[in-house]
Structure formats: C-alpha cells, structure tokens
C-alpha positions, -999 to +999 in steps of 0.1 A: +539+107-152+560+140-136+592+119-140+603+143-168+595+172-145+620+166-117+646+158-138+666+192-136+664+184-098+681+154-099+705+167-118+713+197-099+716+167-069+735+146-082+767+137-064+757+160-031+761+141+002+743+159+026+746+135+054+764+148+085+760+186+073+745+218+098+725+233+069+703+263+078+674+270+053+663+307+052+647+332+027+673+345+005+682+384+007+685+396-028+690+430-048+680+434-083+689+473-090+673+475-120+639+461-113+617+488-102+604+487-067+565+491-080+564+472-105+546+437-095+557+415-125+595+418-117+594+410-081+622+375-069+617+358-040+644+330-030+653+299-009+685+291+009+701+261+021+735+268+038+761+250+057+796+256+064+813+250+028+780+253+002+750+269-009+724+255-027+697+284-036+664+287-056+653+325-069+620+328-089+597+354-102+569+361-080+545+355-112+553+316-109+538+314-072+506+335-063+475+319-050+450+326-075+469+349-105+499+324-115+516+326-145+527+292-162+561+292-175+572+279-206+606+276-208+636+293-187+634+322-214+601+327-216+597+362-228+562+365-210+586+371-179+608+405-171+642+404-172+655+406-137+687+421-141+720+416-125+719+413-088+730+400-061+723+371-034+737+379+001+754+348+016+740+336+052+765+342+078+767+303+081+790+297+054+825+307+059+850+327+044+871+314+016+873+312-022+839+292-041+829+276-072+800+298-079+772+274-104+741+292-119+717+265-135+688+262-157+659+245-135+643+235-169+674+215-185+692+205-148+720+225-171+752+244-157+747+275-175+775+295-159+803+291-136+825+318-113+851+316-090+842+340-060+856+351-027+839+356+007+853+373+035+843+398+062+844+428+041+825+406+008+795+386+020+774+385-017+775+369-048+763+378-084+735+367-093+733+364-129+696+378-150+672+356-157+629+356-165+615+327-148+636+312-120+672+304-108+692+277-091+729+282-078+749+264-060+780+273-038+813+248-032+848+252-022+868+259-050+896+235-062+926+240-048 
C-alpha cells in the first residue's frame, strides 16, 4: 500500500485549482554558493511549474535519482545528505511581477515549514531558497492584499 507515501503530495495540493491555467513546466535554474562545483554528493536538480500568478517547484539532491548508485532517503534530515546551503531559484519569465507568498515544505510530512513574503520585478527575478539535505517543495501565490 503507497497510500502513506503520497500523502505529503496531497497535501502540498490541496485546495489548488489548476483548471483554466497557462502553466509552463521547465528545469529549475538554481544557485547554491556554498556547494562546491566538484563535489558529486551536493549536486540539486529541480522542477518547475509556472503560470501567471504561482509556482509550484520540486529541488532534490542528485543522490535521490541516479540510475544504478541511488541513495535512499530516510527522512527530510537525513544526515547521510550534504547540506545544500542557502540559494536561490530563478523565477521563469512566465510569472509576473508583483508581491508573493513564498511556501517552503517538507515533502516527507506535506508540512509548511517556512513562509516569506517576496517581491518580483524586472530588476528581482529570484527567490531564496532555503537549505535543505534531501529534497524541497515550494510553492509561489499572490500575496494577500
């Protein structure tokens, strides 16, 4: 039975209409400055899905996905994994300016872990993206006016 497995998921879903949306997927472009270039076991790799007014993303360690040498995680702190640092996600060009509810959440509890209020425009185009071992969801609305 993987019901207990996609909880998080539906959590992290919960309440989203999609119908009706543009949404572009594409491979997120991240920075992590403080993971070193050569080292292997602190590499991230990440999903987007992006329409005019949200962001939903997915980051993860390269150890969780490679074809014969991956790494089973145990938890969302599981200490076998590097730290990744602070970094940051660039947001597609799709979504448009304004001021966002920024949500980081923990893909093993479906969790909010962390929320931020942040502002795109022409001249700011990233968000933070908070460090983490294993792997990363965030998601992107308008804020609350």
């Amino acid at each position: 039975n993987l019901y207990d497995c996609y909880l998080p998921v539906v959590e992290f879903m919960k309440d989203e209409d999609r119908r009706g949306k543009e949404y572009a997927s594409s491979r997120a472009t991240l920075d992590f400055p403080s993971a070193s270039a050569d080292d292997n076991r602190n590499r991230r790799r990440g999903l987007v899905l992006a329409a005019r007014d949200e962001m939903f993303a997915y980051i993860c360690n390269d150890l969780i996905d490679q074809n014969s040498a991956s790494v089973v995680a145990k938890g969302f702190d599981d200490e076998s994994f590097p730290e990744s640092g602070e970094g940051t996600l660039a947001m597609p060009d799709k979504v448009a300016d304004g001021q966002y509810r920024l949500e980081y959440w923990n893909t093993f509890t479906g969790k909010i872990m962390k929320t931020l209020i942040v502002t795109l425009d022409r001249r700011q185009r990233t968000v933070p993206v908070m460090s983490h071992r294993v792997d990363l969801a965030l998601k992107l609305k308008p804020a609350e006016k």
